[in-house]
N, C-alpha and C positions, 0 to 999 in steps of 0.2 A: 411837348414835354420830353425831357429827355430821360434815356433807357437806364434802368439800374446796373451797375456794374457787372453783376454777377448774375441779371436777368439773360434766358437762353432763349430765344423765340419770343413771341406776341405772349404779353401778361398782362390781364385786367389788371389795374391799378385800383386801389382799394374805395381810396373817398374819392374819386376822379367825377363820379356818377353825384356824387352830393352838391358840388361843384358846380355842375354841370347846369344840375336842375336849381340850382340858385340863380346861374346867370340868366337861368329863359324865364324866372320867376320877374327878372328883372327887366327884362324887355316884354313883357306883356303890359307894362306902363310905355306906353305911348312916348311919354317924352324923353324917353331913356335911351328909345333906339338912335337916338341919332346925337350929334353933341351938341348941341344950340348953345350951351352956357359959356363963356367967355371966363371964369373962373372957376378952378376949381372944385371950391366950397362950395359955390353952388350946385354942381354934379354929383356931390359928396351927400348935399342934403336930400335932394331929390331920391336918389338912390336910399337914404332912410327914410324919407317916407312913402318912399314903396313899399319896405318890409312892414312900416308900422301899421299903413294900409292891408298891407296881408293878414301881417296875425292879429288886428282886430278882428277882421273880418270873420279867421276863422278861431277864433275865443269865443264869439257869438252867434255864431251857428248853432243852431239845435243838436243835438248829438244823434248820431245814426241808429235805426234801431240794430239790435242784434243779430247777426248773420243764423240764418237755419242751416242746419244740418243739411247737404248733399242728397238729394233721393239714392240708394243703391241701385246701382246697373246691373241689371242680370246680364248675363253672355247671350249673345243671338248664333246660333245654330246654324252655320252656315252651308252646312251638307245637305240640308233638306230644299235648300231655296236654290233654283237654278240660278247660273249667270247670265248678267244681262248680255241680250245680243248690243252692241255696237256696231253702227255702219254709220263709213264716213262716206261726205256727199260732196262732190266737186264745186267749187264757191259758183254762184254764177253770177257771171261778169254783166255789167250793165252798160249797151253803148248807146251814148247821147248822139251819136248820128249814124245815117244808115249805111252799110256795106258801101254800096256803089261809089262813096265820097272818101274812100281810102287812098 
């Protein structure tokens, strides 16, 4: 795509993401990834009924129950609890034949 005139460095673009996530909506239909159709209309058609496949699919879905409240996090106290030790360990190597055949 190309950059807005008066764009100064790297900008999210607004619906670019809406886009986006319509065309991988689109190729999650099997026959979409590739182009098999020899006309057109038929590519045209396919590709609507993929969507009409989708939003039936979800018009009739059960609806989600309602999201709970987050538990509150209290703060952990980190002056009382030592640090852990870390010790690193030299990988060790595995040889499929013995010294003397080097």
């Amino acid at each position: 795509m190309p950059s807005r005139k008066d764009q100064d460095g790297f900008a999210v673009l607004a619906k670019r993401w809406r886009v986006e996530r319509a065309i991988s909506w689109i190729m999650r239909a099997r026959r979409n990834v590739r182009d098999y159709e020899r006309l057109i209309s038929h590519s045209e058609v396919h590709i609507m009924w993929t969507f009409i496949t989708l939003m039936s699919r979800r018009l009739t879905r059960p609806p989600r129950p309602p999201r709970a409240a987050p538990h509150p996090v209290e703060p952990v106290k980190t002056a009382d609890k030592p640090k852990p030790i870390r010790i690193r360990m030299q990988p060790q190597t595995i040889r499929l034949a013995p010294n003397a055949l080097r």
